[in-house]
Backbone as ProteinMPNN parsed JSONL, in Angstrom:
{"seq_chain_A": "XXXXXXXXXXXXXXXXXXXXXXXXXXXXXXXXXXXXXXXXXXXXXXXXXXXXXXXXXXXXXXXXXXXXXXXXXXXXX", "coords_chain_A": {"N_chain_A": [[-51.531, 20.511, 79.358], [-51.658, 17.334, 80.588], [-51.136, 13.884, 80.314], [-51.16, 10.473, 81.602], [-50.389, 7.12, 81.532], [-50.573, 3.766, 82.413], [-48.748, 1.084, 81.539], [-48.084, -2.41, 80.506], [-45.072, -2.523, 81.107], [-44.157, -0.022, 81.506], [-44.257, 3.492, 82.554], [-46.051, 5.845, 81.115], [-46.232, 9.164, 80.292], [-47.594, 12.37, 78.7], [-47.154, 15.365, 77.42], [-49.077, 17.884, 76.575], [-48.863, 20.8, 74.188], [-50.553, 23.781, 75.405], [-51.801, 26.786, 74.375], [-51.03, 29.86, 73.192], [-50.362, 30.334, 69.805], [-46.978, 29.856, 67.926], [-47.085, 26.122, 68.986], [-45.814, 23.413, 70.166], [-45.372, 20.029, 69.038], [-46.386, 17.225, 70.974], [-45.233, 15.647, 73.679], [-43.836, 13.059, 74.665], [-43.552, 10.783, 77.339], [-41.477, 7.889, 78.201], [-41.59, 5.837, 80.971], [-39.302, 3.362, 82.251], [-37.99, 0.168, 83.864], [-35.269, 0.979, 83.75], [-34.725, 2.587, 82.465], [-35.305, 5.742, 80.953], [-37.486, 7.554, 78.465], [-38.196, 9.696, 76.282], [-39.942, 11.234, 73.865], [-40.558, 12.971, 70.146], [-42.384, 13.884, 67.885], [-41.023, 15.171, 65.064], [-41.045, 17.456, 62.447], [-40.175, 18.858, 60.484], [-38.45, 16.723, 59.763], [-39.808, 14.541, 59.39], [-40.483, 12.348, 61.354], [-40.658, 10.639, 64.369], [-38.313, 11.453, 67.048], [-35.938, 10.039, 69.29], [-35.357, 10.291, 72.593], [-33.081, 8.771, 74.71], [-32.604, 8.718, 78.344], [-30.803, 7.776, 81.09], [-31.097, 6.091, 84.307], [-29.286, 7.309, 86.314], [-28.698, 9.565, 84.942], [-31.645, 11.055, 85.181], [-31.493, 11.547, 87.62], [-30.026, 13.029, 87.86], [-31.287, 15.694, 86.743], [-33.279, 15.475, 87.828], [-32.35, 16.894, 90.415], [-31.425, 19.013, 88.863], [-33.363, 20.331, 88.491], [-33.972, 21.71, 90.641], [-31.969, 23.895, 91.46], [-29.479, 26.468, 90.947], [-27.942, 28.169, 88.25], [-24.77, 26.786, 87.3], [-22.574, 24.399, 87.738], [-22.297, 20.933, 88.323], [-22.176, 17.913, 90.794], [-23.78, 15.289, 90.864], [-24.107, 13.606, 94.443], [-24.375, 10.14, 94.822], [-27.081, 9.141, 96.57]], "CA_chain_A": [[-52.252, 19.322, 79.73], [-50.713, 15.982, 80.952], [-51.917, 12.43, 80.761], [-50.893, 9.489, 82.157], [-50.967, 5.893, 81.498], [-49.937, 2.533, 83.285], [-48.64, 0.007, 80.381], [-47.184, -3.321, 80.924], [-44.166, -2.367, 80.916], [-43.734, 1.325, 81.417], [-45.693, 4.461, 82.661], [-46.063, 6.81, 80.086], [-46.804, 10.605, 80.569], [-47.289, 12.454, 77.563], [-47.056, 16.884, 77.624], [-49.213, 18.212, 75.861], [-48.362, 22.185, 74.664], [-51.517, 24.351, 74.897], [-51.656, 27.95, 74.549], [-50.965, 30.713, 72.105], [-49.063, 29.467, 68.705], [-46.401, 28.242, 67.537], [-47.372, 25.289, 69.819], [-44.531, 22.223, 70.04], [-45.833, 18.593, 69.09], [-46.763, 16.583, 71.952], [-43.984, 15.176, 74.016], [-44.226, 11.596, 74.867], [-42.302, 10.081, 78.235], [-42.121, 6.348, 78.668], [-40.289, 5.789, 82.65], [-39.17, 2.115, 82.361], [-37.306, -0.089, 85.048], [-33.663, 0.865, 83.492], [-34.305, 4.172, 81.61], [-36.332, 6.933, 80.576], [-37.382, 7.696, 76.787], [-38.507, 11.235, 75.301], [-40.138, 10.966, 72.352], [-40.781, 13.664, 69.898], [-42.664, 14.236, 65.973], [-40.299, 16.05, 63.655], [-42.138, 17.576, 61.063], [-39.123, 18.773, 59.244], [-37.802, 15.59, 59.496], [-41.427, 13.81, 59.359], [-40.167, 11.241, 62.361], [-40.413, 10.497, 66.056], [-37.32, 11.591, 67.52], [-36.794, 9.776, 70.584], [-34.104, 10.553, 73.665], [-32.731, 7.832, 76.045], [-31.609, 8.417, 79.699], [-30.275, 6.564, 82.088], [-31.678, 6.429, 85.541], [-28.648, 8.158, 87.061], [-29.285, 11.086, 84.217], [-32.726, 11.075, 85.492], [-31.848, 11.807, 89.254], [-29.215, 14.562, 88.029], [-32.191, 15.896, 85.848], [-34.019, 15.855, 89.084], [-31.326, 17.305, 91.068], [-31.008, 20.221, 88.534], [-34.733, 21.6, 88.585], [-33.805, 23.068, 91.638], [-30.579, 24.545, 91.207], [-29.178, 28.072, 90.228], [-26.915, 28.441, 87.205], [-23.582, 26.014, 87.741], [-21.737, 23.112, 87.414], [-22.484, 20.436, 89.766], [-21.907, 16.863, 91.041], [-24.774, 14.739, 91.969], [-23.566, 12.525, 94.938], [-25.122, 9.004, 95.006], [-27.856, 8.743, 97.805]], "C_chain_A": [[-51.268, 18.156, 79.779], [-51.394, 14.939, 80.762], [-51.077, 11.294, 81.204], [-50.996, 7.837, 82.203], [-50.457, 4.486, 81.868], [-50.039, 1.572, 82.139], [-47.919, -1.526, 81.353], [-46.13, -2.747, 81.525], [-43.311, -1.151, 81.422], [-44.754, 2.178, 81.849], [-45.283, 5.618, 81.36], [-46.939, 8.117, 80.248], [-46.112, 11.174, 79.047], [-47.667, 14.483, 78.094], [-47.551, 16.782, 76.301], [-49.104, 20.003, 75.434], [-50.051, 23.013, 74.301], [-50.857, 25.926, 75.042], [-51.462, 28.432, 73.464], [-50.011, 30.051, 70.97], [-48.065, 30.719, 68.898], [-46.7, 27.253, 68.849], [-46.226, 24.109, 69.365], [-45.817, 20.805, 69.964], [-45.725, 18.226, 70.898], [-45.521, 15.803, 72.513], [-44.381, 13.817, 74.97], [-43.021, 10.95, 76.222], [-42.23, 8.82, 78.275], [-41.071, 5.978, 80.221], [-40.77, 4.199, 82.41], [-38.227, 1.583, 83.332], [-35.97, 0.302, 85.377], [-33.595, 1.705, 82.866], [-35.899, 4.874, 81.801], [-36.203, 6.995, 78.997], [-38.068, 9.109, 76.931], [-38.64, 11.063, 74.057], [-41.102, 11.976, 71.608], [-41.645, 13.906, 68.801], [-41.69, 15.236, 65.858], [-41.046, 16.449, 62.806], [-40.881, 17.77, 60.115], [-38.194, 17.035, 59.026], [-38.702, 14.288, 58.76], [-41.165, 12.327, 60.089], [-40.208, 11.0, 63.507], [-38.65, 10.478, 66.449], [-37.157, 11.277, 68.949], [-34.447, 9.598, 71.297], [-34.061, 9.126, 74.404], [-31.919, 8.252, 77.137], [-31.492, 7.555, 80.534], [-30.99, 7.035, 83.376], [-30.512, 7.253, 86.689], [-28.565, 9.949, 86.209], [-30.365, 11.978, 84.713], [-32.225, 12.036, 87.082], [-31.227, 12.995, 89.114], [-29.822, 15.394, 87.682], [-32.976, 16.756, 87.156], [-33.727, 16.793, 90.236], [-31.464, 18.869, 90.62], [-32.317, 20.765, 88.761], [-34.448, 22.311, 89.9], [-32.57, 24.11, 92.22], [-30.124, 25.707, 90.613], [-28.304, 27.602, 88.661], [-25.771, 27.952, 87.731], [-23.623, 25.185, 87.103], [-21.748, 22.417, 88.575], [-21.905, 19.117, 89.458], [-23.041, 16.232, 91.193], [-24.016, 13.545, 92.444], [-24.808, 11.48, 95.117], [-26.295, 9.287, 95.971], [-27.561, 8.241, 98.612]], "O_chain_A": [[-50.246, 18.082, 79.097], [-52.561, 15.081, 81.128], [-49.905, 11.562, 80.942], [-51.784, 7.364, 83.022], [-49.513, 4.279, 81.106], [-51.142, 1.215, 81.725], [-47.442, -1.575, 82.487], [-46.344, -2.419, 82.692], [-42.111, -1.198, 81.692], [-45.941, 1.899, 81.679], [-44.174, 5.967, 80.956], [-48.167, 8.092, 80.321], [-45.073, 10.899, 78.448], [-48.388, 14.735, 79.06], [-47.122, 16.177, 75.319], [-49.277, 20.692, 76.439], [-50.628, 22.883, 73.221], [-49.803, 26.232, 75.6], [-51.637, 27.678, 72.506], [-49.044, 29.344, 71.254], [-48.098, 31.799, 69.488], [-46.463, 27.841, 69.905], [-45.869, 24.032, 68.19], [-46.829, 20.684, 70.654], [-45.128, 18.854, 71.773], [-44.782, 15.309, 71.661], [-45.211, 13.812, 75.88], [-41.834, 10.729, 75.984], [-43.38, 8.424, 78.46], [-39.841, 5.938, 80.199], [-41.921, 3.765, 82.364], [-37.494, 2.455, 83.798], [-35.421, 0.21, 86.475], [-32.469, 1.962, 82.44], [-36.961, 4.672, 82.39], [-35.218, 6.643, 78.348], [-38.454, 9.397, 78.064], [-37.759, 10.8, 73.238], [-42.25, 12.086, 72.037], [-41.43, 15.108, 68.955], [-41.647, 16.149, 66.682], [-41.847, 15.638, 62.341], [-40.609, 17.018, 59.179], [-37.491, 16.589, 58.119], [-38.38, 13.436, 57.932], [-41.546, 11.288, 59.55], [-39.097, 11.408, 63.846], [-37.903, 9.554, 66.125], [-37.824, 11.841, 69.815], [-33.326, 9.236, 70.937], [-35.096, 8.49, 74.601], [-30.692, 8.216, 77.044], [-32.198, 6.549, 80.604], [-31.412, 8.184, 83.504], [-30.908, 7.72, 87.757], [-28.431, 11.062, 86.717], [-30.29, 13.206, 84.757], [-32.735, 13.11, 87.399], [-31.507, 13.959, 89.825], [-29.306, 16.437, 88.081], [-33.181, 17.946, 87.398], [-34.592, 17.367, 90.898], [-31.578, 19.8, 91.417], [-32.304, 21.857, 89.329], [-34.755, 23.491, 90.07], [-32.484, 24.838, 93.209], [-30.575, 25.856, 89.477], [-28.304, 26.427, 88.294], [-25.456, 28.551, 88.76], [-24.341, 24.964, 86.128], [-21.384, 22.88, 89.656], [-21.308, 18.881, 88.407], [-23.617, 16.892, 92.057], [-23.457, 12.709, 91.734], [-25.943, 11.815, 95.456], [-26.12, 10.504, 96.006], [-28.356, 8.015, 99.524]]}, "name": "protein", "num_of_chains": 1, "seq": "XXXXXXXXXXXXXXXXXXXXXXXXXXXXXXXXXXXXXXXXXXXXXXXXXXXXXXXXXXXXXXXXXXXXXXXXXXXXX"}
């Protein structure tokens, strides 16, 4: 399941994991004008663990879902 939500600031899509256990905490996106966030719960840790990319991370990110096994470049646009 996915949701979706239009903030000030940011859209925020959040993954949620259904299906057979172990199931993963809920994974939190926030897409802002100058990055991306990923944000996680820890339980062993008992914390939100949260990623930052950059918007050129993002496009290589984008780049790779459709890509075999390699080592690549992404050229600009």
């Amino acid at each position: 399941m996915v949701t979706i939500e239009h903030d000030f600031d940011a859209t925020v899509v959040t993954l949620v994991d259904e299906g057979p256990a172990p199931l993963r905490e809920d994974v939190t996106i926030n897409l802002f004008e100058d990055c991306v966030t990923v944000e996680q719960y820890d339980e062993r840790r008992d914390e939100v663990v949260t990623v930052t990319l950059s918007m050129a991370q993002i496009r290589d990110l984008r780049a790779a879902l459709d890509l075999p096994e390699g080592i690549y470049k992404v050229r600009p646009a």
